[in-house]
C-alpha positions in Angstrom: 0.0 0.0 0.0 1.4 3.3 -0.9 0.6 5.9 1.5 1.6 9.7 1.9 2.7 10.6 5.0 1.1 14.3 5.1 -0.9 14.7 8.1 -4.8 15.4 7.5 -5.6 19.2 7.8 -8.4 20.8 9.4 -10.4 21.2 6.3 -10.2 17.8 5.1 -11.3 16.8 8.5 -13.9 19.1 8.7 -14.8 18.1 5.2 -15.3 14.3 6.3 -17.4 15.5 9.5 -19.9 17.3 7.7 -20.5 14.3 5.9 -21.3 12.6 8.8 -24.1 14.8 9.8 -25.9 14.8 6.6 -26.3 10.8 6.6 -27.2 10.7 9.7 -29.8 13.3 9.5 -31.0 11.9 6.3 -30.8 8.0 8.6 -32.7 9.1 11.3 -35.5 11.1 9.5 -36.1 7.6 8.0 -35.4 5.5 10.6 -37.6 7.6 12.9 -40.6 9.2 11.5 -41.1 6.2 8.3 -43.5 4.2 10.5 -45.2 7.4 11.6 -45.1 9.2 8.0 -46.9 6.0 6.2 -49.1 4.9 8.9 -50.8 7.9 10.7 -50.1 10.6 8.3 -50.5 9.0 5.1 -52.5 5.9 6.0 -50.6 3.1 4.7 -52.3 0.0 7.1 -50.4 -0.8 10.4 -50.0 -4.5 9.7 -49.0 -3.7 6.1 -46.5 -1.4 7.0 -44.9 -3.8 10.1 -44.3 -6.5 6.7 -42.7 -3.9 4.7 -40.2 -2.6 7.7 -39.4 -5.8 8.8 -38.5 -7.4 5.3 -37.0 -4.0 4.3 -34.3 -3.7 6.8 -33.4 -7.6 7.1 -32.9 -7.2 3.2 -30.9 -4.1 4.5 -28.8 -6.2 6.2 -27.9 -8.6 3.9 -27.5 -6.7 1.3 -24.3 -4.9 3.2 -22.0 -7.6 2.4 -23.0 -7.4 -1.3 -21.9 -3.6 -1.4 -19.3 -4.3 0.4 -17.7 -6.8 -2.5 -18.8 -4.3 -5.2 -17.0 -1.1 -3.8 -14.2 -3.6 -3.2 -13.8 -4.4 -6.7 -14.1 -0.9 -7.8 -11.3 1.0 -9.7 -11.5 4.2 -10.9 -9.0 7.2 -11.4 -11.3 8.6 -8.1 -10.6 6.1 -6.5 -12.5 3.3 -5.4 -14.7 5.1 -2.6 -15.3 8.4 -3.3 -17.4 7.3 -6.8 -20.1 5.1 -4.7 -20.0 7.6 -2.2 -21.8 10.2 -4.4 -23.7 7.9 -6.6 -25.3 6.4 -3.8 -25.5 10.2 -2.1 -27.4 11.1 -5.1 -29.4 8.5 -5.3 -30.7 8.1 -1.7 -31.2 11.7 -1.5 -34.2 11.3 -4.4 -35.3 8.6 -3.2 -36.0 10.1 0.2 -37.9 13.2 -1.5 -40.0 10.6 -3.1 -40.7 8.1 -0.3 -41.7 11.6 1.4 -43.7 12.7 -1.2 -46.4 10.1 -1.2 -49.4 11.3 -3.6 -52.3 11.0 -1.1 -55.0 10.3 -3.9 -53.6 6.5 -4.2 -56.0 4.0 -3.1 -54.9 1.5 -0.6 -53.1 -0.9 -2.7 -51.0 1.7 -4.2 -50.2 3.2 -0.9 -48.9 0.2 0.6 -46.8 -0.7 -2.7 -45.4 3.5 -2.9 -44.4 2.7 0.9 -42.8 -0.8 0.2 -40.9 0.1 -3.1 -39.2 3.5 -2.1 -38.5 1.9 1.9 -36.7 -0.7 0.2 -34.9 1.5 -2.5 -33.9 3.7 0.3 -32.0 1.2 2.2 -30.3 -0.7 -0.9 -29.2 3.4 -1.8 -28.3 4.1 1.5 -26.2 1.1 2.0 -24.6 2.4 -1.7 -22.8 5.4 0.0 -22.6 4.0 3.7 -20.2 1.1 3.1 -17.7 3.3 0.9 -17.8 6.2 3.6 -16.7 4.3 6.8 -14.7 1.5 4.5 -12.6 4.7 3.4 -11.3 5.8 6.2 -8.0 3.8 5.6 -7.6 5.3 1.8 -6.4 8.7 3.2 -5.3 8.3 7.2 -2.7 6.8 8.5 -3.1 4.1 10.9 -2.6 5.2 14.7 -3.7 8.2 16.7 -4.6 9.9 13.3 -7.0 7.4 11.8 -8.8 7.1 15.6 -9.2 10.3 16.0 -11.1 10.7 12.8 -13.4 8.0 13.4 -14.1 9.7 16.9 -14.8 13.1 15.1 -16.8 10.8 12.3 -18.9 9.3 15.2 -19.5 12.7 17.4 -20.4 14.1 13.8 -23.2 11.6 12.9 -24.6 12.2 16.4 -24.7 15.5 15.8 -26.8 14.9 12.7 -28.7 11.9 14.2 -29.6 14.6 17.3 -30.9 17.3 14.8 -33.3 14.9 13.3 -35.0 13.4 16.6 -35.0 16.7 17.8 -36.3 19.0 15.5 -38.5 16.8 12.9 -42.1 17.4 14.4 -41.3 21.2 15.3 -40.1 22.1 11.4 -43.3 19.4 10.1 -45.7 21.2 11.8 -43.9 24.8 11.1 -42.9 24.0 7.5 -46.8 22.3 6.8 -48.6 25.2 8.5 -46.3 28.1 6.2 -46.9 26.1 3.1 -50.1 23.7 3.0 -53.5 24.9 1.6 -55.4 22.8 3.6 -55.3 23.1 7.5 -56.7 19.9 8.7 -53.5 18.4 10.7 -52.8 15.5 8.3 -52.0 17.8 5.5 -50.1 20.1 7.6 -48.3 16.9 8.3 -48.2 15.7 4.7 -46.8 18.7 3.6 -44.0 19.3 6.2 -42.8 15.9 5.8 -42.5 16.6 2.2 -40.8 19.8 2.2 -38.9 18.7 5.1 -37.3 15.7 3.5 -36.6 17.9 0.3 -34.1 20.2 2.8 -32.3 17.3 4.1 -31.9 16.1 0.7 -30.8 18.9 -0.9 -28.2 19.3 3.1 -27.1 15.5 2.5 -25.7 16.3 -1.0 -24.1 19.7 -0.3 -22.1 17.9 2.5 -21.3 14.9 1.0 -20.0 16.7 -2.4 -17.9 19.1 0.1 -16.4 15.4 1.4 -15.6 14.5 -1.7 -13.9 17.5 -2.5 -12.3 17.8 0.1 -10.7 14.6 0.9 -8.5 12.4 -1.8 -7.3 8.7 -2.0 -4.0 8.8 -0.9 -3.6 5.2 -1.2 -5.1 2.1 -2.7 -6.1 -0.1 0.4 -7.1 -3.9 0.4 -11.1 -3.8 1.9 -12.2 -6.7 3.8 -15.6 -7.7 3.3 -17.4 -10.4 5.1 -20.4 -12.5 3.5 -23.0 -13.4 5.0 -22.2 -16.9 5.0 -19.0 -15.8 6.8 -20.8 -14.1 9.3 -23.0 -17.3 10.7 -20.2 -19.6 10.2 -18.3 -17.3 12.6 -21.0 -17.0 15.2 -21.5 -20.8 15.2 -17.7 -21.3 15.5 -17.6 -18.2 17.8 -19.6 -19.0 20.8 -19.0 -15.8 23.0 -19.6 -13.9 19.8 -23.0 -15.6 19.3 -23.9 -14.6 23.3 -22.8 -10.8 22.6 -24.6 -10.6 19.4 -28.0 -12.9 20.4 -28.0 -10.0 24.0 -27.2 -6.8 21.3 -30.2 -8.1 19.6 -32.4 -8.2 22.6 -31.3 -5.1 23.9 -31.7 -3.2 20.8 -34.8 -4.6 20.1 -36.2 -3.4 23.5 -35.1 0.2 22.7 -36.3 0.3 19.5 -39.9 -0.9 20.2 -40.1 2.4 22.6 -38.5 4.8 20.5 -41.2 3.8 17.2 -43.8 4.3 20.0 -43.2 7.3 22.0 -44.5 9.5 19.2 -47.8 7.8 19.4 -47.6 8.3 23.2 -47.0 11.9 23.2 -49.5 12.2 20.4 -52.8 9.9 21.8 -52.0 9.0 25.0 -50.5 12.6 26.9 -52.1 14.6 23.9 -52.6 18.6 24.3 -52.9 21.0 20.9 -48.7 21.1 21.2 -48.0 18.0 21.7 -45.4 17.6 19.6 -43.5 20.4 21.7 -43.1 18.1 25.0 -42.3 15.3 22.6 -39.5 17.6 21.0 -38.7 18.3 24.5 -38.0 14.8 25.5 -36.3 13.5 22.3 -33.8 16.4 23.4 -33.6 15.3 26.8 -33.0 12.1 26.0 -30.7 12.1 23.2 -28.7 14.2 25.6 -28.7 11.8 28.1 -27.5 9.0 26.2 -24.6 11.1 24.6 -23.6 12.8 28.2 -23.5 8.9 28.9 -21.5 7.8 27.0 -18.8 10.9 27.1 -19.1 10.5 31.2 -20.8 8.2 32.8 -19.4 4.8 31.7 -16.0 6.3 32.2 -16.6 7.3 35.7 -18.5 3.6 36.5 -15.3 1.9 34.8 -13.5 3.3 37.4 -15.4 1.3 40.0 -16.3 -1.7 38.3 -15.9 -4.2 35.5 -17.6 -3.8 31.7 -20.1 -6.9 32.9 -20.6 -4.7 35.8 -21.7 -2.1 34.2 -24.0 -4.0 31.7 -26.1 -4.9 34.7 -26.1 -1.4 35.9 -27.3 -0.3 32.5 -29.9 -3.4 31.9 -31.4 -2.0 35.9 -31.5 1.3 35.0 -33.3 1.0 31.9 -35.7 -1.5 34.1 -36.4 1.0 36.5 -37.1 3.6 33.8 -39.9 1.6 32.0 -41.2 0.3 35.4 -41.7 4.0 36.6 -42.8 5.3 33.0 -45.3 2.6 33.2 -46.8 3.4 36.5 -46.8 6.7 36.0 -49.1 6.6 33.3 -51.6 3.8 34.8 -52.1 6.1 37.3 -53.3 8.9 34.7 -50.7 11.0 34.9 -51.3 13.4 31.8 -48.2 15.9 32.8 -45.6 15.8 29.9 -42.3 16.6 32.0 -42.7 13.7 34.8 -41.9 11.3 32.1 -38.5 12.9 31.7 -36.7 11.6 34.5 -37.7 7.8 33.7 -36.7 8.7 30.1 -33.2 9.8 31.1 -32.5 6.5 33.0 -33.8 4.4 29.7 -31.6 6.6 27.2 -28.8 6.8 29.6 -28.6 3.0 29.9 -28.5 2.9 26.2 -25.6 5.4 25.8 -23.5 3.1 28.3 -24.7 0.1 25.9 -23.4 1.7 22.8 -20.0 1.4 24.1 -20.5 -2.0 26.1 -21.6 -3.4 22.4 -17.8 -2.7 21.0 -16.2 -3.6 23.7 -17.8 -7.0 24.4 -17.8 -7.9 20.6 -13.7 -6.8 20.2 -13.4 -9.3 23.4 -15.1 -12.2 21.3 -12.6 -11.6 18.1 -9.3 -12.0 21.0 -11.4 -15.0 22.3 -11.7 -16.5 18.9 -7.7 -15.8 17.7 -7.0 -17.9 20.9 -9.4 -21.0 21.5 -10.1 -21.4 17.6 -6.7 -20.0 16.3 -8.6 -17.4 13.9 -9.8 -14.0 14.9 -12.7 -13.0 11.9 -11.9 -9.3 13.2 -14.0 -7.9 9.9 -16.6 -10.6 9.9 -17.4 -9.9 13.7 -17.3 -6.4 13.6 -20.0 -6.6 10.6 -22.8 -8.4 12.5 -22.5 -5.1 14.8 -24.7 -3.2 11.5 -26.0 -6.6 10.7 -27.6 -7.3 14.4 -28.7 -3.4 14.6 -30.9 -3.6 11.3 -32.3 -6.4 12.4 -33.5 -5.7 15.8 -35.0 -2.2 14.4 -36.8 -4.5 11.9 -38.3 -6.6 14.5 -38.9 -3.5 16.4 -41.1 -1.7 13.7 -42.9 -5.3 13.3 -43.8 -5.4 17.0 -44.5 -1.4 17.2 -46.3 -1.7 13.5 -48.8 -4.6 15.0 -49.4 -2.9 18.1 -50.5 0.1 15.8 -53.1 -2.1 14.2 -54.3 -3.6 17.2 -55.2 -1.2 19.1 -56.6 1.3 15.5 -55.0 4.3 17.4 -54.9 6.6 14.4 -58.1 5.4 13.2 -59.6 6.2 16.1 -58.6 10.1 15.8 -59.5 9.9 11.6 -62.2 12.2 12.3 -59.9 15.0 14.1 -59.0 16.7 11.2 -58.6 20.1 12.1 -55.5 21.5 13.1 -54.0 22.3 17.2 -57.0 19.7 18.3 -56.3 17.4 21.4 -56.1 14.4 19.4 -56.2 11.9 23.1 -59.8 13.0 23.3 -60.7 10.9 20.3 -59.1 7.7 21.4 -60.4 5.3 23.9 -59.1 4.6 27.2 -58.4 0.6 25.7 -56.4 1.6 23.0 -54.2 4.0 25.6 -54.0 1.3 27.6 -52.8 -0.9 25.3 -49.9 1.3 23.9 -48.4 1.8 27.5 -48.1 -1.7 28.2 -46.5 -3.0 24.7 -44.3 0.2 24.9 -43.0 -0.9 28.3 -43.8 -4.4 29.5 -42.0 -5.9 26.0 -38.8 -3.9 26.8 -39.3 -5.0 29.8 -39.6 -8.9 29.1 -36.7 -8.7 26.5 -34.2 -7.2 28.4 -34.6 -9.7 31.5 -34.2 -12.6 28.8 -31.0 -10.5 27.7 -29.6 -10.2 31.3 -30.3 -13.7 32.0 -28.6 -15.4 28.4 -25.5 -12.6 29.0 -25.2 -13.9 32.9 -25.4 -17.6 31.3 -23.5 -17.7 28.2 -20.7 -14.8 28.4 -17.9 -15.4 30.4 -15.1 -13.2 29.4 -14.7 -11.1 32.5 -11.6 -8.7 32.9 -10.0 -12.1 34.5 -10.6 -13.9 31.7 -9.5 -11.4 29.0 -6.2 -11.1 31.2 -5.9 -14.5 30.6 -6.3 -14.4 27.5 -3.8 -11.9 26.6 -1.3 -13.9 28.2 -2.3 -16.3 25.7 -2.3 -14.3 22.9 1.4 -13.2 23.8 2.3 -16.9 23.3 1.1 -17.8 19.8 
């Protein structure tokens, strides 16, 4: 590999950044508000729309590997990133206008199939520009300090743009739809913010990705390492402390995810008020800075005191706690918006301390597997990390999607069309009850099967990995 040895500057790492934040604003206003988008606003059915997200992102998942060998193959005079990078930039960026931009005259059939066809083509043109913009990484840093700290920056960068998303979304949707729609009934204010909305972060995503690609250059051809997904199971049933990290990620994710997909519909039909979208803005923001002020403090200071396994016990009670409290609070009709913070800030705080648990556990497996099995799969391990993500949020829309259709919340507010209404006041007490009790007590039930298979099946305490290294110095 030829390499030159000049050090990044500022703009070039600036450059890469601000990519970061536009796919991960562009990420999150799909993986956040798609459910919501097709289902309440546009009216895509619950059940049909569970299908479509679960199918959609377990496709997702496999189809990483597949990108991965194409952009791998690739050889251009711009290099063998940078090209996919902006096609699939491009690309997505249309497709998310489009999958936005849902005509509302289409019957039911072709709601469900405009729904289905542009979900899917989003992930397969998402995945296009994701793979070559982390896989590059090693095209233009050195190794060491240098490429680290860029994949820090990278990280901090996407949360920046995941955090503008979740934050903001219902705020500019129900600003942007109010300024521009001609109808004010509340689903077309909806409708049309969503639309406009997604046109913005379009237009953001390829502004900042063509400033990355300007900005940064090849310096070096690099071999990439992709792992199949026939790789990837034959590891994990070789493997067996990956297949206990990844079957617990899974669980815990899962868990997560089922609230997050659901909280808007809390906030909406259950708490209601004319805003309510501005105490659900308010506790996206304090929750996402929980989970970030988490994981830049608080499992530092607890690693002080304890070990990693420790921790994930700490982290799997605090996030019990918070759903048992969030669920008793509203049993007992509590309709105050702000008490649900403090339960909120122990779930998303548990899951900031996870984020960083999920590396560490699953870079223990790969030292594990280099000495009891005499082969490490570094790459292949590290990939079910995206693999075991998309696939819990799949299962997650599938079990938030039938709870939608169970318990006909939107259809039950249908006839509230008129905008700053209380929409809670057209939904039975049944179908509120219903939503607290799948948004909590299946969290609930999957993260005591996670503590119990981690307590059961993991065993590579700091002993252990000690041991291990001792090991490793041998071979």
């Amino acid at each position: 590999m030829i390499m030159d040895n000049k050090k990044l500057s500022a703009v070039e790492k600036a450059g890469y950044g601000l990519g970061a934040v536009g796919k991960d604003m562009v990420y999150m206003l799909s993986a956040s508000y798609v459910l919501y988008y097709f289902q309440d606003v546009i009216g895509v059915n619950a059940f049909a729309m569970g299908i479509i997200l679960l199918v959609a992102r377990v496709f997702d998942a496999f189809n990483d590997p597949i990108m991965g060998v194409i952009v791998a193959k690739t050889k251009t005079k711009w290099g063998k990133f940078r090209p996919w990078l902006l096609i699939g930039t491009l690309t997505n960026a249309v497709v998310l206008f489009l999958m936005f931009a849902c005509p509302p005259k289409l019957d039911a059939a072709g709601l469900t199939a405009w729904a289905a066809v542009f979900y899917i083509l989003w992930g397969v043109t998402y995945t296009m520009m994701d793979i070559p913009y982390w896989s590059m990484i090693p095209a233009f840093t050195e190794g060491g300090k240098e490429r680290e700290g860029l994949t820090t920056l990278a990280r901090s960068c996407a949360g920046v743009g995941s955090a503008i998303t979740t934050i903001f979304t219902m705020q500019l949707v129900q600003k942007l739809g109010s300024q521009f729609s001609a109808s004010q009934s509340a689903k077309d204010i909806e409708r049309i913010g969503f639309m406009i909305l997604a046109g913005v972060v379009a237009v953001l995503f390829v502004l900042f990705i063509v400033i990355t690609c300007v900005t940064i250059k090849e310096k070096s051809t690099v071999d990439m390492k992709t792992a199949s997904v026939g790789e990837m199971f034959s590891a994990l049933l070789k493997n067996d402390q990956a297949m206990a990290a990844v079957i617990t990620i899974v669980l815990v994710n899962s868990a997560l995810y089922i609230t997050s997909n659901l909280v808007i519909y809390f906030y909406k039909y259950d708490l209601g008020g004319v805003t309510w979208y501005d105490d659900y803005t308010l506790f996206n923001m304090v929750g996402g800075g929980s989970q970030i002020l988490a994981m830049m403090f608080l499992f530092p200071l607890l690693r002080k005191f304890m070990t990693s396994i420790k921790i994930f016990y700490v982290s799997i009670g605090m996030s019990l706690v918070g759903y048992i409290v969030i669920l008793a609070v509203a049993m007992s009709g509590a309709g105050v918006a702000p008490i649900y913070l403090i339960p909120g800030v122990l779930v998303m705080a548990a899951s900031g301390v996870n984020n960083v648990l999920i590396t560490i556990f699953l870079a223990n497996t790969v030292d594990y597997g280099l000495v009891k099995l005499g082969r490490s799969d570094e790459s292949v391990i590290f990939s079910m990390q995206t693999f075991v993500v998309k696939l819990a949020s799949g299962i997650a829309a599938f079990v938030a999607s039938v709870a939608l259709g169970i318990f006909n919340l939107s259809d039950a507010a249908t006839t509230e069309e008129e905008h700053n209404i209380d929409f809670s006041l057209a939904v039975p007490e049944s179908s509120k009850m219903g939503l607290r009790m799948i948004m909590t007590l299946i969290p609930i039930a999957l993260l005591v099967v996670a503590f119990f298979w981690f307590r059961k099946k993991y065993i590579l305490t700091d002993e252990k990995m000690e041991e291990l290294a001792q090991q490793k110095k041998n071979l």
